[in-house]
N, C-alpha and C positions, 0 to 999 in steps of 0.2 A: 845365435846372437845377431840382431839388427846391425846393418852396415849405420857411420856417420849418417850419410845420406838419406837412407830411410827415413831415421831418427826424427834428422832436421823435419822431414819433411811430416810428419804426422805430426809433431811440437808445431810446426804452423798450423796444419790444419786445426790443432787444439785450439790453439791462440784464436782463429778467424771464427772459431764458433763460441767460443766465448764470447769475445766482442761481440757477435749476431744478437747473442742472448740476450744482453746487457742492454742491449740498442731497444728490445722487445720488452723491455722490464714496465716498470708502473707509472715511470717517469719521477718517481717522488725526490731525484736527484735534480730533475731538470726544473730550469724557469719558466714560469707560466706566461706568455708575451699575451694575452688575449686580453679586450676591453673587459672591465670588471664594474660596471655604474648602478649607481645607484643614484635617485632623487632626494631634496633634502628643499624645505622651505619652500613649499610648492604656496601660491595663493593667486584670486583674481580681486582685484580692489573692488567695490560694488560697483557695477557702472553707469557713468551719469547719462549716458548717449544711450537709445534704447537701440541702435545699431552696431554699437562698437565697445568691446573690452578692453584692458591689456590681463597678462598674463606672467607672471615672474616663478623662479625655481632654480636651484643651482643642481648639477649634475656633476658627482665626483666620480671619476674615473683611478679603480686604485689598480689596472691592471697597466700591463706595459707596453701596450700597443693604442696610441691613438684612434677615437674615433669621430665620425662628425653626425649634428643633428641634420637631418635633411626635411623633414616634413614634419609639420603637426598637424591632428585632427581632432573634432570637438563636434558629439553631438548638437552643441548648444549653438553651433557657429556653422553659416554657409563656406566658410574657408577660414582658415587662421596661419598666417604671415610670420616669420620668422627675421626679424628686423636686430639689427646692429646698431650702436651708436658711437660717432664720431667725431671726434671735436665738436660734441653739440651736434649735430648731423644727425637724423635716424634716416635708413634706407632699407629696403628690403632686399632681403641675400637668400642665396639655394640652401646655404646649408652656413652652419657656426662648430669648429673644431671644439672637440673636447681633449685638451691633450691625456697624452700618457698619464699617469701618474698626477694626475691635477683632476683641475674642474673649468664649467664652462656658469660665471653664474648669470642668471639674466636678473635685472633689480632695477627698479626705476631710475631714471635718467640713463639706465645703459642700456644693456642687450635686451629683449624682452619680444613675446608674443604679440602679437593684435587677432584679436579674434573680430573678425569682421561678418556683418548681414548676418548678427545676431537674428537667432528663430525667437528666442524670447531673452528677456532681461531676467540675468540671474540676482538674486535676492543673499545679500545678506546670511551667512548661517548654513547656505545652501552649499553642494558640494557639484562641482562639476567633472568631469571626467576628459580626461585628456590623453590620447594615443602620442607617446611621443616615438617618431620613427629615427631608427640609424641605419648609418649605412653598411655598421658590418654586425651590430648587437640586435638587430632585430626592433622589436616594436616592443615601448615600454608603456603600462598603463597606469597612469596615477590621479588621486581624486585633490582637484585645487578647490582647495574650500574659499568661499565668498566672504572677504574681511568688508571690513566698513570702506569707506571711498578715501576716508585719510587713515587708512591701516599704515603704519612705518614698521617695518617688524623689527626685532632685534636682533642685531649681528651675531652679538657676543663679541663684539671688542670693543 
């Protein structure tokens, strides 16, 4: 017959390897904190300046960890600018938060691209191609298609 002591002591060792176990499992108990984004209303207006665009798009974030946009890229563009807008204000910034569980949207008069020292002027109809960079989701690649120069698109509200 096992002493108390013994007992106790192999009942914890149970106990500590269980929990191990439990710790090594699939996760399907745990919360997933990682960004989760997706694009959504991607467009570039036609542009009237045979150098310069803008660019609009809202990015929803359904996972639980913030992230931020840092760069864009566009075969169509010698650089393209990532600008805020502020009391009426535009300025150019490093990067634009996407929170947790939100979205970051860029739409005229607000946040929005500049694609600048355009290589050619895109047309109407046309679909452009945009790398959007983050700083922990990696690189996302989406096609903004070319609306008319007074495209307004619809919210839905």
């Amino acid at each position: 017959m096992k002493r108390p002591a013994a007992r106790a002591a192999a009942l914890t060792g149970a106990l500590t390897a269980a929990l191990v176990l439990a710790g090594c499992g699939s996760g399907s108990g745990s919360v997933d904190t990682a960004a989760e984004l997706s694009v959504s209303a991607a467009y570039m207006p036609q542009p009237v300046s045979a150098s310069m665009a803008a660019g609009f798009l809202t990015i929803t974030n359904k996972g639980g960890t913030k992230d931020e946009l840092t760069s864009v890229t566009s075969d169509v563009a010698g650089s393209v600018t990532v600008h805020e807008t502020v009391g009426g204000a535009m300025r150019e910034v490093d990067s634009l938060e996407v929170p947790a569980d939100g979205r970051l949207q860029l739409a005229s008069g607000g946040n929005h691209l500049m694609f600048e020292k355009l290589k050619r002027k895109p047309l109407q109809g046309e679909k452009v191609t945009v790398e959007l960079h983050f700083a922990h989701s990696g690189t996302v690649e989406v096609e903004m298609p070319v609306e008319s120069a007074t495209y307004t698109p619809n919210t839905g509200s």
